[in-house]
N, C-alpha and C positions, 0 to 999 in steps of 0.2 A: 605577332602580338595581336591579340584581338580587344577592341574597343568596343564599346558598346553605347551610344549616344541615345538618352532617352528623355524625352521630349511630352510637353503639351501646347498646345497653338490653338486658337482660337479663332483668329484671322490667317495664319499664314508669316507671318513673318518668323516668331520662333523656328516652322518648318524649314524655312528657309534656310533659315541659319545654321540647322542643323546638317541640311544638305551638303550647305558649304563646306563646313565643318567636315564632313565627311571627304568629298574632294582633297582636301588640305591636308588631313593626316595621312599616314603609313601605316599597314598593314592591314589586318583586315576590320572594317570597318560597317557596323550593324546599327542601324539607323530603328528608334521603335516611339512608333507616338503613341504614347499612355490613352490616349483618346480611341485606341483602336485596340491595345495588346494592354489589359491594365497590369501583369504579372510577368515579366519580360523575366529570363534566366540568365540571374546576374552569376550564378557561378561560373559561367561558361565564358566570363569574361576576364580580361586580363586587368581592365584599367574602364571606368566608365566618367563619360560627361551628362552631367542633369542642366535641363534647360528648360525655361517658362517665359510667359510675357508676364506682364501688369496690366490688371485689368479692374475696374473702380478701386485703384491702390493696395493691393497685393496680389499674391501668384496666384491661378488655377486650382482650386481645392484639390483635384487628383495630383498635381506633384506634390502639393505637404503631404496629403494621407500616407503617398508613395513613399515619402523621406521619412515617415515616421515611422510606416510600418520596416521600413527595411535600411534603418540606421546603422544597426550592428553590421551587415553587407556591404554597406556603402564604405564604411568605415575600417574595412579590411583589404581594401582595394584604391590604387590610385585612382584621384577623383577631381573632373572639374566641372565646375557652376556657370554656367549663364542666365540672362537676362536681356530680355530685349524690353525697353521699356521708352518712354518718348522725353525723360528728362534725363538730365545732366545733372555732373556734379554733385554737391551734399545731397537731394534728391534723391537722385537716381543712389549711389550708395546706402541710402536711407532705408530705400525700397528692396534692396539686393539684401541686406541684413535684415529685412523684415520675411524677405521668401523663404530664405533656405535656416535651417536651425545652427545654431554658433559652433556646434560638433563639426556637424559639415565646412562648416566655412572655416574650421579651423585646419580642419582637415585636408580640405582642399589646395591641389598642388597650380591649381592655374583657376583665377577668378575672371570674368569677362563681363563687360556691359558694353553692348552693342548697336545701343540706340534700338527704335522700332519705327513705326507705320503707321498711321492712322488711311485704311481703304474701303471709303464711304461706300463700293461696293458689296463687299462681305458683311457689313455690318446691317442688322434690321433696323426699324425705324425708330424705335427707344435708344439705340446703342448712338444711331449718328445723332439725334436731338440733344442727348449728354454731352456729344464730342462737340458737339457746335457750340452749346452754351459754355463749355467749361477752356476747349481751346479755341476757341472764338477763330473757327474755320468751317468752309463747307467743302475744303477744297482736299484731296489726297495728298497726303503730305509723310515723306518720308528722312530719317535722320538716322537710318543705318547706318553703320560703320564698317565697312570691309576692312577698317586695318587693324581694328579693336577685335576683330576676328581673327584676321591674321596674325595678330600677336599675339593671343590667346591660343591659336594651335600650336605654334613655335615654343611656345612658352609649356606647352602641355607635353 
């Protein structure tokens, strides 16, 4: 069974996840960040996972254009959603239904929210002044979930 996991990351932690992800499942397993391949060959796939961060409170513009332009594909194949994002709860949920379109999530067979990362490294100096004033840190700060992943691959 071939999988197909496609991704945007901005920092790195979606990347991350997506790796994992990769690790975790069976069979053959094709990893593609939209930031690099923006037309990845979904026919050749068996089953695909879409994943993004949050980033000033919604997804990556290249995964919606992705999810819009290629709905009818997505929608003819099993399909799971992620989300790395740095809130919880109603939130985090809030934000997860504002990324991906209500087809897909309706459609989707395994949903994930994974927590994410705030790493003052990767970020320029606009990106960390936002993160400082708004989550009142200068500090790297991470609230992944390895088991939110892991039950999400199990579950997928």
């Amino acid at each position: 069974m071939k999988t197909l996991i496609i991704y945007t990351s901005h920092h790195g932690c979606t990347e991350n996840a997506a790796q994992m992800l990769q690790k975790q499942l069976k069979g053959d397993i094709i990893v593609v960040n939209l930031n690099a391949n923006s037309n990845p060959k979904l026919g050749e796939a068996d089953r695909i996972i879409l994943g993004g961060s949050i980033h000033a409170g919604s997804i990556q513009g290249k995964m919606k254009r992705f999810c819009d332009k290629n709905k009818k594909a997505l929608l003819s194949k099993p399909l799971g959603l992620f989300l790395c994002c740095m809130y919880e709860g109603e939130t985090a949920e809030e934000q997860f239904n504002n990324a991906f379109p209500e087809s897909l999530r309706t459609h989707a067979h395994a949903h994930g929210l994974f927590g994410g990362a705030f790493d003052f490294s990767k970020m320029n100096f606009f990106e960390r002044k936002i993160i400082e004033k708004i989550a009142k840190t200068k500090e790297n700060v991470s609230t992944f979930d390895e088991s939110a992943l892991s039950t999400f691959a199990q579950k997928f």
